[in-house]
VEXVOTI-243402 format. One record per residue (C-alpha): x, y, z. Coordinates in steps of 0.05 Angstrom, whole numbers, padded with zeros to 5 digits, always signed. Layout:
! VEXVOTI-243402
XYZ ...
! end
This chain:
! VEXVOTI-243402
+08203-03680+00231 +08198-03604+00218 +08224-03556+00167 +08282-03535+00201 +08302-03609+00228 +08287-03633+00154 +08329-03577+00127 +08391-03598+00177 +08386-03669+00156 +08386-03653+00081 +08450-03612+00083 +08477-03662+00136 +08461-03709+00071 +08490-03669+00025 +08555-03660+00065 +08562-03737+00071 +08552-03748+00002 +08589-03695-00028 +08649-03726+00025 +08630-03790-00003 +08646-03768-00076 +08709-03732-00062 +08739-03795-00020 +08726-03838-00088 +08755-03787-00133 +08816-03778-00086 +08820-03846-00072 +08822-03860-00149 +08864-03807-00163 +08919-03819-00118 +08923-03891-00142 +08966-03915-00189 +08947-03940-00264 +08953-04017-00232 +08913-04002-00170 +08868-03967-00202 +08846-04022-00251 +08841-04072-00204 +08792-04030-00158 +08755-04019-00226 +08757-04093-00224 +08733-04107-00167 +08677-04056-00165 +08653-04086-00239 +08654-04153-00214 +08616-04147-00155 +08563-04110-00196 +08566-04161-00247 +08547-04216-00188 +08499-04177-00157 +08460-04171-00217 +08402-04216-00195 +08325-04212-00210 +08310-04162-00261 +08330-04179-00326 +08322-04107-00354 +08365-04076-00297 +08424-04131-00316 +08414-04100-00384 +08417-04039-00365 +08482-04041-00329 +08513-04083-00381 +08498-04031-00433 +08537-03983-00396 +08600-04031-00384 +08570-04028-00314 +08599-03955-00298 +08565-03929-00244 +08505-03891-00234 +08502-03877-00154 +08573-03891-00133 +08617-03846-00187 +08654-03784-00169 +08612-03737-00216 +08562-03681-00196 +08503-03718-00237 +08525-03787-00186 +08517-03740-00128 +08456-03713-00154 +08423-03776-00156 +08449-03800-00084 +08415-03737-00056 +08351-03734-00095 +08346-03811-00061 +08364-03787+00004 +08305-03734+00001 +08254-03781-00026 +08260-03823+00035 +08238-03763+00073 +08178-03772+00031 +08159-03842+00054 +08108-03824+00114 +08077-03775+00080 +08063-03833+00025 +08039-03886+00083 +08099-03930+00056 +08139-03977+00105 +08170-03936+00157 +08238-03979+00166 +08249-04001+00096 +08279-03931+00071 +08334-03908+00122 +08373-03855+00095 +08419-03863+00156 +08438-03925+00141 +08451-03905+00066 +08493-03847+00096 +08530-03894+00131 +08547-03942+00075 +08563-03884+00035 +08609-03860+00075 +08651-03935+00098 +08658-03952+00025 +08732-03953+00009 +08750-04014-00040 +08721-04024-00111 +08685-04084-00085 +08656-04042-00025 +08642-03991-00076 +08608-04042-00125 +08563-04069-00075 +08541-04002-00047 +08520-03990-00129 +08472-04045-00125 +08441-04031-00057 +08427-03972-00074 +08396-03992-00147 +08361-04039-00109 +08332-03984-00056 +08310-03936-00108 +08271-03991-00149 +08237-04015-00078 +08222-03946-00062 +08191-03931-00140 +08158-03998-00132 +08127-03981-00072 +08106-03908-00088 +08087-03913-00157 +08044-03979-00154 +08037-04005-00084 +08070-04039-00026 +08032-04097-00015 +08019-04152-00075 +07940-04149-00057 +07918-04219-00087 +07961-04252-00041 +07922-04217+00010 +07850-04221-00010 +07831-04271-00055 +07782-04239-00078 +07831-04171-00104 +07841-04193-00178 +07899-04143-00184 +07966-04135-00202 +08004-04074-00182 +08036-04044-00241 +08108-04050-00242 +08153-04010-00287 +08217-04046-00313 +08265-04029-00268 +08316-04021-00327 +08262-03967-00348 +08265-03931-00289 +08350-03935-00281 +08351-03896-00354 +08303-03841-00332 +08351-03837-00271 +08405-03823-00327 +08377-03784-00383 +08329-03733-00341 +08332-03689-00273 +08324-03746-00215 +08294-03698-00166 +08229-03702-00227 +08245-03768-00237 +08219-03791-00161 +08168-03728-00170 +08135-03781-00224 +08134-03834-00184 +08082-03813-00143 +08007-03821-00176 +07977-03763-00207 +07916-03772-00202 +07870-03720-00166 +07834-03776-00114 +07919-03794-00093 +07925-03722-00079 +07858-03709-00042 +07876-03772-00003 +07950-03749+00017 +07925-03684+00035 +07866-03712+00080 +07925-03758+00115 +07961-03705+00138 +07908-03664+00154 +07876-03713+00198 +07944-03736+00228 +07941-03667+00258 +07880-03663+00282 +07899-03726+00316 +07968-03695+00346 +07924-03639+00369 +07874-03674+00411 +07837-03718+00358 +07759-03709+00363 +07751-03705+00433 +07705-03750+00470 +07651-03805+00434 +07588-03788+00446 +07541-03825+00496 +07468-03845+00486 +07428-03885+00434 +07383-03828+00402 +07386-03758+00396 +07346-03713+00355 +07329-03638+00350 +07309-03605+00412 +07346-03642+00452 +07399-03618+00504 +07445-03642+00552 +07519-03669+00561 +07507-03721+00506 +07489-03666+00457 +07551-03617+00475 +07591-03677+00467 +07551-03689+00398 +07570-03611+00377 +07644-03618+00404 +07658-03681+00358 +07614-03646+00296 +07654-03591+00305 +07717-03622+00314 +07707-03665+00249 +07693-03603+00207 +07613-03606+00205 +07596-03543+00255 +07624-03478+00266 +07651-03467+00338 +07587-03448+00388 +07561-03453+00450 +07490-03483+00440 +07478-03535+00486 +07412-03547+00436 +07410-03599+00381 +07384-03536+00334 +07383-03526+00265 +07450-03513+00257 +07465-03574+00286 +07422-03620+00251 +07444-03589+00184 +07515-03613+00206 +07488-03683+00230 +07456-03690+00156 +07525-03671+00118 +07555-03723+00161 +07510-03773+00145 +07513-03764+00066 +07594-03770+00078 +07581-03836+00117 +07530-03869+00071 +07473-03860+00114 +07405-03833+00102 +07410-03762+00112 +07345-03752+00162 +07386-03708+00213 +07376-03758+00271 +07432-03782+00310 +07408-03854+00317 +07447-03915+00322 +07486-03919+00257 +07499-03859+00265 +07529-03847+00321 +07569-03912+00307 +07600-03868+00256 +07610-03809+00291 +07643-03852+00346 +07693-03885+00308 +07765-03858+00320 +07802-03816+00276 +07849-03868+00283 +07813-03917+00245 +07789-03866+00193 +07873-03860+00181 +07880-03928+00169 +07828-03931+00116 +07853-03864+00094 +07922-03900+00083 +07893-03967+00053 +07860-03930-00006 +07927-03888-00018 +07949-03963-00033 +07895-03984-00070 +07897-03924-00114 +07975-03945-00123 +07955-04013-00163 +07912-03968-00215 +07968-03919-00225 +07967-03954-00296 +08014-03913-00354 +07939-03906-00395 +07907-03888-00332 +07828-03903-00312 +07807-03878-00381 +07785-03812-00407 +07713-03841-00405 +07701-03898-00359 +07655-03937-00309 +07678-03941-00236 +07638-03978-00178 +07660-03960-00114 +07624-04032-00086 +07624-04008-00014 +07588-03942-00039 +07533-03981-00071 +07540-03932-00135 +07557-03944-00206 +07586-03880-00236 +07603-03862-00309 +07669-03817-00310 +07679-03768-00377 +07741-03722-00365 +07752-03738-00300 +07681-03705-00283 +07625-03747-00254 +07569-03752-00311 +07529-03806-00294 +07510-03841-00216 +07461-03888-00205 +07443-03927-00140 +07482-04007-00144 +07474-04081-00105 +07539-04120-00103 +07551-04192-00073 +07524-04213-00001 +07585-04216+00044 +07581-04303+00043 +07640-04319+00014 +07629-04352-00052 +07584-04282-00071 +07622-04229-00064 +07639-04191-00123 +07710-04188-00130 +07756-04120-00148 +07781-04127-00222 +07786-04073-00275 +07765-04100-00352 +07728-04058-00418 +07657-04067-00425 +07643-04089-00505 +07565-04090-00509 +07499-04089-00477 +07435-04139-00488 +07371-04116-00490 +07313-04164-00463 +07363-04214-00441 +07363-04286-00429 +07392-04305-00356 +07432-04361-00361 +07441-04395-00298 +07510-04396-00267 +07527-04465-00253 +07545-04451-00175 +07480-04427-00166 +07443-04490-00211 +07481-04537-00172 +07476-04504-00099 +07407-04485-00103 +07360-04512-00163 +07378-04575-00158 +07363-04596-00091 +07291-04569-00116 +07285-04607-00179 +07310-04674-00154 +07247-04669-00108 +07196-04637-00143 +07214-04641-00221 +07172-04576-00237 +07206-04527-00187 +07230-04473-00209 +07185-04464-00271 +07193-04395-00295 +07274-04430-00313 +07273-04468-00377 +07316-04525-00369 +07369-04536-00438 +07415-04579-00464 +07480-04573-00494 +07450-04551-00570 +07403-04501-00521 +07342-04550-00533 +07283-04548-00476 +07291-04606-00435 +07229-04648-00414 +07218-04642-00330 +07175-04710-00346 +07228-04757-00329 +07255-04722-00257 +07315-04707-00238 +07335-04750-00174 +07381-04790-00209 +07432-04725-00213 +07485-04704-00171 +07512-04640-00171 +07569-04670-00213 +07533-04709-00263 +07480-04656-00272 +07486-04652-00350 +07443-04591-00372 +07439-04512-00363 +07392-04476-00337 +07359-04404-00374 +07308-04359-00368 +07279-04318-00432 +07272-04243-00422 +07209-04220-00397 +07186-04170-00335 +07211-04225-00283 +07271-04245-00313 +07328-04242-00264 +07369-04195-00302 +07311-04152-00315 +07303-04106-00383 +07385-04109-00392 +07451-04114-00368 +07522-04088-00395 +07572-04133-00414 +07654-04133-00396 +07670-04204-00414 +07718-04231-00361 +07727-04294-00325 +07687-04284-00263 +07623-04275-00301 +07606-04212-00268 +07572-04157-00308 +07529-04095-00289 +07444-04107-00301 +07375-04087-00291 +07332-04124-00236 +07261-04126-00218 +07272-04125-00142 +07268-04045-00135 +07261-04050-00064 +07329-04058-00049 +07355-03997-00076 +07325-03971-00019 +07370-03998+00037 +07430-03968+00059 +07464-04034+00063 +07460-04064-00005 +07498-04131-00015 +07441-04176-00035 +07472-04205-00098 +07514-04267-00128 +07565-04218-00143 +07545-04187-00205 +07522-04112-00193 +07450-04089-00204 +07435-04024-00226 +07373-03984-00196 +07367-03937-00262 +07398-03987-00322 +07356-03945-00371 +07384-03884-00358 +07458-03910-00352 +07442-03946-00416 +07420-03876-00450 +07487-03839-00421 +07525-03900-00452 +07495-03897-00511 +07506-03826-00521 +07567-03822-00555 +07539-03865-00613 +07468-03850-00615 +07434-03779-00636 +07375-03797-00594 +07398-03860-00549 +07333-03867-00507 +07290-03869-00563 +07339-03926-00598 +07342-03965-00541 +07265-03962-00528 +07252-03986-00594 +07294-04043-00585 +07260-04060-00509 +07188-04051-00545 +07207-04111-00596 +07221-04164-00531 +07276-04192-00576 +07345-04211-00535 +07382-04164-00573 +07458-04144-00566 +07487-04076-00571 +07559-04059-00586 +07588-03999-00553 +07624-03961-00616 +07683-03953-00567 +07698-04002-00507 +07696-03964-00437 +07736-03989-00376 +07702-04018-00321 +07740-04011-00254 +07709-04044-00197 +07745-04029-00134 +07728-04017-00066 +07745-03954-00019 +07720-03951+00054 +07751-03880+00051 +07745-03838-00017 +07740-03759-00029 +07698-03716-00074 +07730-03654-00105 +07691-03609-00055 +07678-03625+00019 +07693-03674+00076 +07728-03745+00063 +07668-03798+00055 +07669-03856+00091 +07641-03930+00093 +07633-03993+00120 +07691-04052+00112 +07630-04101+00093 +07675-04156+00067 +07732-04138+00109 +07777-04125+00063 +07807-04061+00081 +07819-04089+00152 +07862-04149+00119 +07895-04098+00075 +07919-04059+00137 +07943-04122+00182 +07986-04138+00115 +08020-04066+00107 +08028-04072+00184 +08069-04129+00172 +08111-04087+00122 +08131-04036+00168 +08070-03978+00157 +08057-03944+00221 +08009-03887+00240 +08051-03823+00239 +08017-03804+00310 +08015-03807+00375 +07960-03837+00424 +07914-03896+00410 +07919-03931+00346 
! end
């Protein structure tokens, strides 16, 4: 809709409304003292009944003696009716369920409502439609575990008796301003939505481009197609080189770093996969992480200092201020489903130094055991304990043991091939996932990077250690070296507990350039879409989708 057809439908709004308010106080006022009441009656009682769900909006409209809050005659009633009418004009922009918020409808209600029943039901519908609409804005449409198993979230609801008494006490037009997350990745996120949905309107990025390779010097129709897309997308000023030159493979190397790829300037097979994909598909995921920044839209926020691994970015990141201070290169889970590492946000306590690697049971019992039950000294650099954490003799075997009567643990002490490496950092939660060191360096180097049993391993744990460390610690590398030199398992507490907030964006921003983009490696974001399809959300475009 534009300005001028969004302007006509407001006052049309405000005409109905402000029609709907003077038919009540009319209505009321031409009444007489008996009819009167027993409207009031009516209207309270069918409040009263409708008063399902939500213990805290019951409260709320029983502290008031149940006047009113949409459906009175007053400007401030008004006020609020229109402020809701408006937000719902808001709802595309916000990727929310296209159907669910029809200020028609509304209108219409509004306007039939005649008997203080009528009017008492229309009170609650439109309670009811506000606190979807806040729900759905402020923390997210979809309930994600319910979804993805492996999304160990919870959107954050407000009380919706909360909510009701901003309604009453402060301007509502602000109040459904603050609905809407604040943080500067929402923003980035809304604005790179409707930027691409017009660049999608407008012809989208023109035709994929054809071939398997292309590098500089090249020409042809496969490389004009090549600088038509690039150019399209942002990445190349308008030209007429029919050349992969310089220019161009600057642009093909900016691409790449927004796409996860190594950044050679070569437009080989992953990366023209990337550049192929339809803007389309970069909306949805656009859209999906709009939602997914909706469940951390948390009253304390992310934390003024905090950890954040974006695990389809392979990086671990430590935030200060909102400002990137720390990155360092990450492996997360392989995509097999009992190892990938799930999205959950907790505070990291500690850190050990030269640690011990206890062996989760899944993996003892999956993989070890099989081993030991034929060959009692496999595994050897694993000591195998008991309950009290004594060293169990191998001399007896194992074959007796099923993977349920198995009775003892498995560790291995720190050293340079312990599977944890020099140290890992500690959030204790219940999936035993924490953040660690790890002596296979060589794949830090791959672009795809899920190689773990769902914890995350860190390619610089020193250094992130050091940055950690630096708000307790005058000289943090040289305390934590002296602690590595003694080969002592050693634990560190962190003076003040940082959040950790893994989560997982196949479409994120930085403050300056092009929206970054990745792969859907556990399909997540894919599921995620299906299930807000199912909830009405639509592409706001036309064409292929």
């Amino acid at each position: 809709m534009d300005f001028k057809a969004k302007t006509a439908a407001i006052r049309a709004a405000q005409g109905v409304i402000l029609a709907a308010g003077l038919m009540w106080s009319g209505g009321i006022a031409a009444e007489t003292a008996d009819g009167f009441a027993l409207k009031l009656t009516a209207y309270k009682q069918a409040v009263a009944e409708n008063l399902e769900g939500d213990d805290s909006v019951a409260g709320f409209y029983r502290d008031r003696g149940f006047a009113p809050i949409w459906t009175g005659e007053g400007a401030e009633d008004r006020a609020r009716r229109l402020a809701l009418i408006e937000a719902f004009d808001m709802a595309d922009d916000h990727g929310l369920p296209r159907g669910r918020y029809s200020a028609q409808d509304l209108l219409d209600r509004m306007a039939q409502a005649q008997t203080g029943r009528e009017r008492g039901l229309l009170e609650i519908e439109l309670t009811q439609t506000f606190l979807n609409f806040a729900h759905d804005l402020q923390s997210g449409v979809l309930e994600p575990g319910k979804v993805v198993k492996g999304i160990k979230r919870k959107p954050p609801r407000r009380a919706g008796g909360m909510l009701l008494a901003r309604l009453t006490s402060e301007d509502p037009r602000a109040v459904i301003r603050d609905l809407v997350p604040a943080t500067p990745e929402y923003a980035r996120l809304m604005r790179a939505k409707l930027k691409l949905e017009h660049r999608i309107r407008n012809g989208g990025w023109g035709p994929k481009v054809g071939g398997s390779k292309h590098k500089p010097g090249q020409s042809g129709k496969n490389i004009i197609a090549l600088r038509n897309r690039l150019t399209a997308m942002g990445y190349l000023a308008p030209s007429l080189s029919t050349t992969f030159d310089d220019r161009m493979q600057a642009a093909v190397q900016l691409f790449q770093e927004d796409h996860g790829l190594e950044p050679d300037g070569v437009a080989g097979g992953s990366t023209l996969k990337a550049i192929n994909v339809q803007p389309q598909e970069r909306l949805k995921s656009i859209m999906v992480a709009m939602e997914r920044e909706r469940w951390l839209n948390t009253p304390e926020g992310m934390g003024k200092r905090h950890v954040r691994v974006n695990l389809v970015n392979y990086h671990a990141q430590i935030i200060d201020d909102n400002k990137l201070t720390y990155e360092t290169r990450s492996v997360i889970g392989h995509q097999d489903r009992d190892r990938r590492t799930p999205e959950f946000s907790d505070v990291m306590e500690h850190m050990v130094i030269n640690p011990s690697w206890y062996v989760p049971r899944s993996i003892i019992v999956k993989e070890y055991l099989p081993l030991l039950r034929s060959n009692p000294g496999a595994v050897g650099h694993l000591e195998i304990v008991d309950g009290r954490g004594r060293v169990v003799s191998r001399g007896h075997g194992f074959s007796q043991y099923s993977s349920r009567s198995f009775p003892f643990n498995m560790r291995q002490p720190p050293g340079p091939r312990n599977a944890l490496g020099s140290v890992k950092f500690m959030f204790p939660n219940k999936y035993n996932i924490y953040l660690h060191d790890t002596p296979s360096q060589h794949l830090f180097a791959r672009e795809v990077r899920t190689f773990s049993h769902g914890c995350i391993r860190l390619d610089d744990p020193h250094d992130f250690g050091y940055a950690l460390l630096a708000k307790q610690e005058a000289d943090p590398k040289g305390y934590f070296q002296s602690i590595l030199r003694t080969g002592r398992e050693t634990k560190v507490d962190l003076i003040e507990d940082v959040p950790v907030h893994l989560i997982y964006r196949t479409a994120f921003t930085k403050a300056k350039g092009q929206m970054n983009y990745r792969n859907d490696v556990y399909q997540r974001d894919s599921r995620l879409w299906k299930a807000l399809e199912s909830q009405g959300v639509a592409l706001r475009v036309g064409g292929e989708s």
